[in-house]
Structures are given as C-alpha cells and as structure tokens.
N, C-alpha and C positions, 0 to 999 in steps of 0.2 A: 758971402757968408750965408751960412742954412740955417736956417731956423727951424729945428723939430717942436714938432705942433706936441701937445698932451696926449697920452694916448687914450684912449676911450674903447673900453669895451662894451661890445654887443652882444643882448644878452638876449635868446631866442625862443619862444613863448609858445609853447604849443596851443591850439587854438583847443578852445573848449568843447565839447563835444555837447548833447542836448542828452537829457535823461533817458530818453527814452531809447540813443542810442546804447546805453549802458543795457540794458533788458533784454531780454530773448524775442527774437523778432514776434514771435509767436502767441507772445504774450501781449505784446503791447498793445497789438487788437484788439483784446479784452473792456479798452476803456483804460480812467483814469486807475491812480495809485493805487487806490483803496479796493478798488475789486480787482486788478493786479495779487495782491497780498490774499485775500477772502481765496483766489483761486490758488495761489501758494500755499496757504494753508492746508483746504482741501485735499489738494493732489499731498501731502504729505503726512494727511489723516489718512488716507486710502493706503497710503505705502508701509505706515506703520502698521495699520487694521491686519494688510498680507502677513508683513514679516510675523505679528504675531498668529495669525491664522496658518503661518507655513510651521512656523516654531513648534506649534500648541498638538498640531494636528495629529503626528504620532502619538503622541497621549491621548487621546480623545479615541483614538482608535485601538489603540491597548487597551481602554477602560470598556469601551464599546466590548469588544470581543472578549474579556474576562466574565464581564456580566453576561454577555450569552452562555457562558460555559458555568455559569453558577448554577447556583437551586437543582440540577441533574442529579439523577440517583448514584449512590453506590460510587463514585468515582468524584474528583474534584480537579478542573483541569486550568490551565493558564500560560497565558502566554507575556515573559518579559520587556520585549521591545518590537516596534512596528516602526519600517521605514517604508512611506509611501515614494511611488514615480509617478507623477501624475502625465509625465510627457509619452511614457510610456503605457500607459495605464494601469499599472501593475505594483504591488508590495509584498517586502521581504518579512516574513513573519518569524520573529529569531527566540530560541529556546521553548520552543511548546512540548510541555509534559503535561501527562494526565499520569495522578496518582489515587490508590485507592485510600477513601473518606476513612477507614479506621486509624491508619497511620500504623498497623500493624504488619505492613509488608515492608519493607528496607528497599525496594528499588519503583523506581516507578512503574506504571504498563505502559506505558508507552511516551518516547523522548526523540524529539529534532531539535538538533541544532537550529537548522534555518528550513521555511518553506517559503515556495515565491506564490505567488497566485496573480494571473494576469488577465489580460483580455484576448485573445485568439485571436489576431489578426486574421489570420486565413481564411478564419470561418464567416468577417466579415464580408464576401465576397458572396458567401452562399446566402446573405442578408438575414443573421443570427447573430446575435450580440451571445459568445461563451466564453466561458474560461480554462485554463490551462491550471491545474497544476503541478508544480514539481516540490516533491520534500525528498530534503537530502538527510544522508546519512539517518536515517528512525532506526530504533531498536525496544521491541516490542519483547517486556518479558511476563510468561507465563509461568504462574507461580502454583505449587500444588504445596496447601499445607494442612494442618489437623484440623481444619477448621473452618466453615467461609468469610472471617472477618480476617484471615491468614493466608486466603489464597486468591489469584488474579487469573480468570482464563476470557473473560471476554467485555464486553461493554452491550449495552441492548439498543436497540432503531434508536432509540431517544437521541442519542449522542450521536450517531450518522447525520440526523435529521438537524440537530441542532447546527451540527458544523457546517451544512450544508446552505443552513439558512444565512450565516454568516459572510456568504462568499453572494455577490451581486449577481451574479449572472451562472447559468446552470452551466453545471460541470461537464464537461467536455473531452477533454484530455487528461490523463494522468499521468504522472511521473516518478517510480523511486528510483534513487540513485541508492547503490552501497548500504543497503539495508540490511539488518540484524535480526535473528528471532531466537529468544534462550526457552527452553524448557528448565525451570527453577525448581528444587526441594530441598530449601536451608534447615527442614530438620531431619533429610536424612544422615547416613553414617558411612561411607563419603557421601559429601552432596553433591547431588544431582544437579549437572549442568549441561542439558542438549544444547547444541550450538548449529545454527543455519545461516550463514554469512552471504558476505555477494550476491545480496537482493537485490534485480534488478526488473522493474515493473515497467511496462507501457499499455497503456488502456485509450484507444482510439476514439474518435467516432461515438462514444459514451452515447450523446443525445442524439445521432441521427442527423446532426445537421447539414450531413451533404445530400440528404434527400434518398437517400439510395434504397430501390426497390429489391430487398435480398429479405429471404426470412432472417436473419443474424448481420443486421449492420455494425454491430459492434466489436473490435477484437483485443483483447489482456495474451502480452505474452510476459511467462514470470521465469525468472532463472534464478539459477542462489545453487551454493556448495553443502547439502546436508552433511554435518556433522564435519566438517570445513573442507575438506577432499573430497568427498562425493560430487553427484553433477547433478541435476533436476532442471526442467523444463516441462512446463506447461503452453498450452496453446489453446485458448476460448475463443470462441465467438458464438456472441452470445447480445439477446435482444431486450433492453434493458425497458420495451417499451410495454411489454404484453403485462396481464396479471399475473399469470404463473410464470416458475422457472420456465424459458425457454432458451437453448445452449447447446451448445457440440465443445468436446473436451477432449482431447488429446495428453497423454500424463506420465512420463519415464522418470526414473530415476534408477540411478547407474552407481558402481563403487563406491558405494556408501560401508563404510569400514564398520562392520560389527563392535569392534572394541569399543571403538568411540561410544559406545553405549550401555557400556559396564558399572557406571554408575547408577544407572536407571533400572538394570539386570541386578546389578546385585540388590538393587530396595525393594521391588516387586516381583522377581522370580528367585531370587536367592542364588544365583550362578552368576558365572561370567562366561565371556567371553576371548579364548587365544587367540585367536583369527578369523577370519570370513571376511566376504562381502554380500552385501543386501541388494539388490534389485527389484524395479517393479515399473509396471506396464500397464495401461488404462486408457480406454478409451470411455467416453461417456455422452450422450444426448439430453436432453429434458425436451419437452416437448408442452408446453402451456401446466407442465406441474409432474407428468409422467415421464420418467427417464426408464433409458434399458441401456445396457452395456456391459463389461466387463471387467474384471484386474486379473493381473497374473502376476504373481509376485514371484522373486527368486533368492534361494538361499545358496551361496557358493565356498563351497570347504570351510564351511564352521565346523567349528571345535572349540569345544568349553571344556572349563577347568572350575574346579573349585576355589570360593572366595578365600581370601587369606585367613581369615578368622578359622575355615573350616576344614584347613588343611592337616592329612592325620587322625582325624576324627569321623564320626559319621557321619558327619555334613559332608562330606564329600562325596558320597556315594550319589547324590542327588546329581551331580554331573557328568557321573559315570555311567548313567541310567541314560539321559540324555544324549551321551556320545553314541551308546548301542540304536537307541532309538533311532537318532538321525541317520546310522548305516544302513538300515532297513529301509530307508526313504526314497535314499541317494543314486542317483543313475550315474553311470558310468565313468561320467564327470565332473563327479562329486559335488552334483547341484540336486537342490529340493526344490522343486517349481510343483507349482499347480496353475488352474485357470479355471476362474468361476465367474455364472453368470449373476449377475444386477439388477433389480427392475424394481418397479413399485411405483409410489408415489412421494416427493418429497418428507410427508409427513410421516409417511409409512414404508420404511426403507423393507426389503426383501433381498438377501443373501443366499446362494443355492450353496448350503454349509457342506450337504452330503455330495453335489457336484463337487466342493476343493477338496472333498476327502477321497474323490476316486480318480481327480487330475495327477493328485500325490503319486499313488498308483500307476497310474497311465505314464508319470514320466520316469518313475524312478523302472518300472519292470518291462514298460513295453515301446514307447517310444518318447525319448527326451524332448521336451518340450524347448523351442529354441526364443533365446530372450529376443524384445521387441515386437508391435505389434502385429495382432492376427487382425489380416484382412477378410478370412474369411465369415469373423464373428462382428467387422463392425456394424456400430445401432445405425439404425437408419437414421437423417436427418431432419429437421425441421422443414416444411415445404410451405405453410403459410407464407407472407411478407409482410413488412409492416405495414403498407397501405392497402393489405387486404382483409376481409374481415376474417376472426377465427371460425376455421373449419370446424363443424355441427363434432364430427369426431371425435377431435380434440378436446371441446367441452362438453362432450358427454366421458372421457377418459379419464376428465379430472375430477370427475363427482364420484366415480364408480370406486370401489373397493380394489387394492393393490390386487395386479395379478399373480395365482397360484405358482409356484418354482415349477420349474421347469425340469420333467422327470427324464433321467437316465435311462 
C-alpha cells in the first residue's frame, strides 16, 4: 500500500542585490547617496541650461542681427528667422528684406528668402579663419519716382559696413544663386518694368587668403539674362586690398531684345520700339583710382514705331524721324556700332563723346565694326602685387587731374 506524502511547493527567491548594484557603475564612485543625487542633479541642471541655450539661441541671434540693421539711414532692414549649425559652423539666415524708412515705395530694395554664412573650411588650411557666403534667390528692386521719399536706387557704406560687421569672420567667398534685378516706375503710363533675371555671382579669394603674389588676387564672375533673353557676362579681377580702385574688367552683352524696353522708351523718349537687338562690349582696368579702356556698343535692325496713343497724329512723326536717322548710320548690316575711348579718374570719369560720334561714321560708311572685343585697344593691366609696395607712378596718377580725351 502507498502512501502519497502532501505535496509542498517551492518557492524560488531571487537573492537580493546590494544598492549600489542598482546605480550606474560610474556613479557609485562618487561616494555615498547624497552626492550621488547633488551629482544627478547637477548633470541635469547643465542639460537643461543647453536644451534651453540651444532652444533660445536662434532668437538671440535674430534679435542680435535686427538691432545691427536698426538706427541706419534712409532704409530699415530685418531679418525673420536664424537657424544656427554649430557642427558645421555655419547659419541659415531666412527672409532678409530691406525696405525703404518712408514706406512710400510698395516693394522692398532688396529680398532673400534664405542666406547661409559659414566658415571656409579650405581656407583653414591656408591658417585664416573666413567665411563663405551664399544668398539664394535676391531680388533687388530699383525704383525711379517723383520724388526721393518715392524712389530706391542704392543704399550707402553704412549698410555694407554694417552687414559686414555682422558676420564673425572676414568675408571671403561669395555666392548668388538665381538672382533678380527690376528697373521700377509705378507712376508711369505703362509702367516701367526692366527685368535682369539669372543672376548668378561667384567672388573668389575676396581677402587674399591664399597668399597669392598677383597684382588682382581676387576674381567676380557675374552672368544673368538682361531683359530675360539676352546674355551678359562679366569677368573682374580685382584687388580688394589697395586704397584705390584697382581691377581688369572684361564686359559683353549680346541679344538683348530692344522691345523688351518699350516701357522705359515710351516714358522718357516718347517712341517705341518694333524690333532690334542691343549689344555691348567693354573692356576696363583701374589702376590705384585711374582706369583707361573702352565700350563699343551695338545697335542691330532697330526699327521704331510710334506709341499707341500717337498713332495718326503728329506724335508720330517723332519716330519717323528716327527711322531716317538711324538709315544714315547704319552699315551694310543694318547695325549702328561705334567704339570709344575711357579714362579718367574714378571720381572724375572722362568720355571721348566726339570719338563715339566719328566711330558712328567709321562703321556705318567705311568699315563695319565687328561685335566683341578689340584686342588691339585693350588697357594695360595692373603690375603692382599685393605684397609689393605701390608704384611712386601710380600715386602720383591718382593725385593728378583726370587725363585730356584723346584727339582724332
């Protein structure tokens, strides 16, 4: 016979652990409980101080850069929102307009969505802390109205200097993307709207900081659609370090459509425009404040008409005159070119007017003048460098009195 025993269960206890195993190894070094906790606290006064110092910091820096751009004349400028990259070194500056202080113009002078401004990397290598920047999409309008509290054509040093000061480290690189430029007159009758589209800028080397022994360490190449089909292109280099202008310029622009400027023809010449194209060609130097060089502009199968208002009436004889005139100009192929000389001093510009009036001449009766540049007239160039001192020449060139035109 079996006897089944009770049955009894066992019940399994896990063993207890010591507190200090509970804790991060790391801490427990510290000592007992209470500076345990003192150091917890701590480290999570320090993490909230960031989070709000990372939070806070875009504002701080909006408020910074708005107050730089205050109290400035004639213009009132600001910017919306600031995302700083501190891994990168670098922030997104989003919405900066300047508008003019009367509040009589309707568009701003000038608007980006977003600018970035960074640190150079690259240029850390040449042992200069610079910066980069790049603004996207600007569109800068120029306003002509009855009035100067009605009209926007420029801003003065003050505001270069101010933006400038704004940015930590000297400017270096620049960048436009897709940039705008209107020529505005909201009180003519059509109004006037120039349009220069497809701006696009790069400006090298600005401060020099790759050391380079060249008179012109510096180089701006600009391109953009005048009047939005046309082509333009510029090429500077140019020495941002001397006291005067010093620079070499190279300067085309190609099918640029006459019409497209029929609003601007009819408010200040009274005419229009049926067709043509516009060309123009330019070389240029400065040299410590004295520049010489060139433009040769060209007119190609224009033909005007009279404005609609003037149609049938004697207003229209005004571009019938016009038509005769420009036949008597015109060479063979049906272009008006001239080419005149340049020179002077920045401050004192000098045009050879009676030289473009016998290039006229020269193309339309005796030999046509052919578009892009004459090698045989470019200005000579700068031959200083920046690490050498300026030529006795050169500063006695820039004291003296602009030179006399140059006689036919």
């Amino acid at each position: 016979m079996h006897v089944l025993a009770p049955h009894r269960s066992v019940e399994f206890r896990a063993p207890k652990l010591a507190r200090s195993h509970l804790s991060a190894p790391w801490i427990t070094r510290w000592g007992n409980r209470r500076v345990r906790l003192a150091i917890e606290a701590i480290l999570l006064g320090l993490a909230v101080i960031l989070a709000v110092v990372w939070f806070s910091a875009p504002y701080f820096a909006r408020d910074y850069i708005n107050r730089g751009l205050s109290g400035l004349p004639d213009y009132t400028g600001r910017v919306e929102w600031v995302r700083l990259h501190p891994l990168t070194a670098s922030a997104d500056i989003y919405d900066f307009h300047i508008d003019k202080k009367t509040g009589e113009v309707p568009v701003h002078f000038f608007y980006s969505p977003r600018w970035n401004v960074s640190l150079q990397w690259s240029q850390i290598l040449h042992g200069a802390g610079r910066a980069s920047v790049t603004i996207f999409d600007p569109q800068v309008n120029l306003v002509a109205g009855p009035n100067s509290d009605q009209s926007q054509f420029g801003i003065s040093g003050v505001w270069i200097d101010a933006i400038k000061a704004l940015i930590p480290w000297r400017v270096n690189q620049i960048r436009i993307h897709n940039g705008d430029v209107h020529f505005l007159d909201f009180h003519a009758d059509p109004k006037v709207d120039l349009e220069a589209n497809r701006i696009e800028l790069a400006a090298e080397n600005m401060s020099n900081s790759q050391g380079l022994k060249v008179p012109l360490p510096a180089t701006i190449k600009i391109t953009a659609c005048p009047l939005l089909t046309g082509t333009f292109e510029m090429n500077l280099a140019v020495n941002f370090d001397e006291k005067y202008a010093t620079f070499s310029q190279t300067f085309q622009m190609e099918h640029v459509p006459a019409a497209g400027a029929n609003s601007a023809l009819q408010k200040y010449l009274k005419v229009r425009v049926k067709s043509g194209e516009i060309g123009l060609y330019s070389e240029l130097t400065g040299n410590k404040g004295v520049y010489h060089g060139y433009v040769k502009p060209f007119f190609y199968q224009l033909e005007f008409e009279p404005k609609p208002a003037d149609e049938g009436n004697p207003g229209a004889i005004w571009s019938g005159i016009l038509n005769t005139v420009k036949g008597l100009f015109e060479n063979d192929k049906q272009a008006i070119a001239t080419q005149t000389e340049i020179s002077g001093r920045i401050d004192q510009p000098k045009i050879d007017t009676l030289g473009a009036f016998f290039g006229i001449l020269w193309n339309a009766y005796i030999e046509a003048l052919r578009p892009g540049f004459d090698p045989t007239h470019s200005p000579p160039k700068p031959t200083d460098t920046v690490t050498t001192p300026q030529s006795t020449t050169t500063e006695k060139e820039a004291t003296l009195p602009s030179p006399p035109e140059k006689k036919k």
